[in-house]
C-alpha positions, 0 to 999 in steps of 0.5 A: 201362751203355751208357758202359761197353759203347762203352768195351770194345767194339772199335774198327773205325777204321783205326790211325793212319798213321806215315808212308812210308818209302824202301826200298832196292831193291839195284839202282842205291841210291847215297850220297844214296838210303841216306842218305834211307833211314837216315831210315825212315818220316818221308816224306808219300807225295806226296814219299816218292821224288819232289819236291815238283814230281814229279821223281825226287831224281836220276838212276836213283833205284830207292827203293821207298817203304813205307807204314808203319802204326803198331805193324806191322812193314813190309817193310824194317824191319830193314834200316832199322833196321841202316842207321840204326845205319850212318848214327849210327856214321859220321856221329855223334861224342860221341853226337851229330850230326857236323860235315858229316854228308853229306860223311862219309857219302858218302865212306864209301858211295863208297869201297866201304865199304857195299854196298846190296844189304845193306841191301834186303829185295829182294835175296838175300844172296850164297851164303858162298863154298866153298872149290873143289874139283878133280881133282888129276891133270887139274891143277885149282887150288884154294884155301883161301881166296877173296881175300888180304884174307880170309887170316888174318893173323900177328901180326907179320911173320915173317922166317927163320921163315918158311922153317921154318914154311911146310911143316909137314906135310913128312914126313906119309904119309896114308893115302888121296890123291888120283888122280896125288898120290905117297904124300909130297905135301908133298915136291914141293910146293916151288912152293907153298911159296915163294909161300907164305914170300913170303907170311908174310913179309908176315904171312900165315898161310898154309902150302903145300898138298900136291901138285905146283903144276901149270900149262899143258903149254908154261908151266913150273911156276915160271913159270906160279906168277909168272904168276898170282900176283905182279906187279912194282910198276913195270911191272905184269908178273909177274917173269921167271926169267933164265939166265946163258948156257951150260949150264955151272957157271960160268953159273950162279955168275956169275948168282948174282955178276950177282944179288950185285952189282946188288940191293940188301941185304935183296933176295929173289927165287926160284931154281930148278934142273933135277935130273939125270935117273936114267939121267944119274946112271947113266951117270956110274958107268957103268951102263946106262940104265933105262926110264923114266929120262929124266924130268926134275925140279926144285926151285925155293927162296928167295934172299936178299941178306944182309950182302952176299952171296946165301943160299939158304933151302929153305922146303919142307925148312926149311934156311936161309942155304945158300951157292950154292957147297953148292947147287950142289955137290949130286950131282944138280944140274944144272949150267946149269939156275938160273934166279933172279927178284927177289920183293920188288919185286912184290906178290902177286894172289889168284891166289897162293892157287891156288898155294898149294893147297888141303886134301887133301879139295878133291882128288877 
């Protein structure tokens, strides 16, 4: 009976101790602290985070150790348990230990690929990141998405489709638009769509956003988008928009001879013109001026070196291969205002994606 009784009665000794465990603090934890990390609790506490003679494992080492107790959940615990299954998908091949396991590991932590504040119960995960939201009509840039490495990709590279597709919502009137935003956003949007041909032509999937692309009061629309998107692979600059000298339709047909002759086929670049304002247009034909006619706009579209010769693509209006000669032709044109930049040489910053813009609902 009394066998029984110490039998069922319970046990008030201390459950055994597993171990101690290096945890990551997030801070300062570098290759060599998540390896010993991805080991979980099989320290003895007198060389859990130093060595045997009582120095810190290196320089800057922040590790927390853990005591872990059998059948109890420890703080770290799940962050180890991930960053274990880490260590095992780098290090392992063939469900088996690989060949130099440190060397894999430490190039893999080193070359930006893991971050340690992921794998610490101290540290608070970073908010997702929200797309911004600004007022159109004080000229606040927005975008879609926060960095180009988080752009949805095409499944190809897209090559003239790129120009018919970038502007999809072109003749959309909605019904309620932001401060300053006319009733047909997507039609003096031609800054936005450029970029954002170039871009799917890259294989971005990206499209233009509504609304004139505004810049600074002394930085020309065009020129402010190069600015902060796209820089050349040599020199590290943003491209330059040139004018052949004098206001004349000749200036402007030797610029595009200048482009025809010294790039290369398969070149592209983009193109802008000034329009003639109103009252221009109405002293032609002999009327008088209005108020509010000196207004001055543009438009700014893709040039392309194909089988020797530039074509013009419109990637806001979708019309492609126009020759310079119609362009230019055009009853509005302004004769002297082109201007032209070479784009396949440079590559494009996320500060494209604020070119682009945003949603209709990120204006307010």
């Amino acid at each position: 009976m009394i066998l029984l009784l110490c039998c069922i009665m319970p046990s008030h000794q201390p459950r055994p101790l597993h171990g101690y465990a290096r945890v990551l603090s997030g801070r300062e934890n570098g290759a060599f602290c998540t390896m010993l990390a991805s080991r979980g609790p099989v320290y003895r506490e007198d060389i859990v985070v130093r060595r045997r003679d009582g120095r810190r494992y290196h320089d800057g080492c922040d590790c927390v150790p853990v005591l872990v107790v059998d059948g109890e959940s420890w703080a770290g615990q799940e962050q180890y348990e991930r960053l274990e299954a880490r260590w095992r998908e780098v290090t392992w091949s063939n469900g088996m230990p690989g060949p130099n396991q440190w060397r894999r590991w430490r190039a893999h932590v080193e070359g930006g690929n893991l971050n340690a504040r992921d794998y610490s119960p101290f540290t608070k995960p970073k908010p997702a990141w929200q797309p911004p939201r600004g007022k159109y009509a004080g000229g606040d840039q927005v975008r879609r998405w926060q960095s180009l490495d988080a752009t949805p990709r095409l499944t190809n590279n897209e090559e003239e489709e790129a120009y018919t597709r970038v502007n999809p919502r072109l003749e959309e009137v909605p019904d309620n638009l932001p401060e300053g935003m006319g009733k047909e956003p997507w039609k003096v949007n031609c800054v936005r769509c450029v970029s954002a041909s170039e871009l799917r032509r890259r294989g971005y999937d990206v499209t233009a956003g509504a609304g004139t692309f505004k810049s600074p009061a002394d930085i020309g629309n065009a020129q402010h988008s190069l600015n902060i998107g796209w820089r050349n692979t040599e020199t590290g600059k943003p491209p330059e928009l040139v004018t052949w000298r004098g206001m004349t339709k000749k200036a402007d047909q030797s610029l595009v001879k200048y482009f025809n002759k010294t790039m290369p086929d398969g070149a592209r670049g983009f193109a802008t013109n000034s329009w003639k304002t109103e009252n221009e247009l109405r002293r032609e034909k002999w009327l008088p001026p209005v108020p509010d006619g000196d207004k001055r706009s543009g438009h700014i579209l893709v040039w392309e070196k194909i089988g020797r010769r530039i074509v013009f693509h419109d990637p806001q209006t979708g019309e492609v291969r126009q020759t310079p000669t119609a362009y230019m032709a055009h009853k509005e044109y302004l004769n002297g205002s082109l201007s032209m930049c070479r784009i396949d040489d440079c590559q494009p910053l996320d500060g494209v994606l604020d070119v682009l813009g945003g949603d209709l609902d990120q204006w307010y």
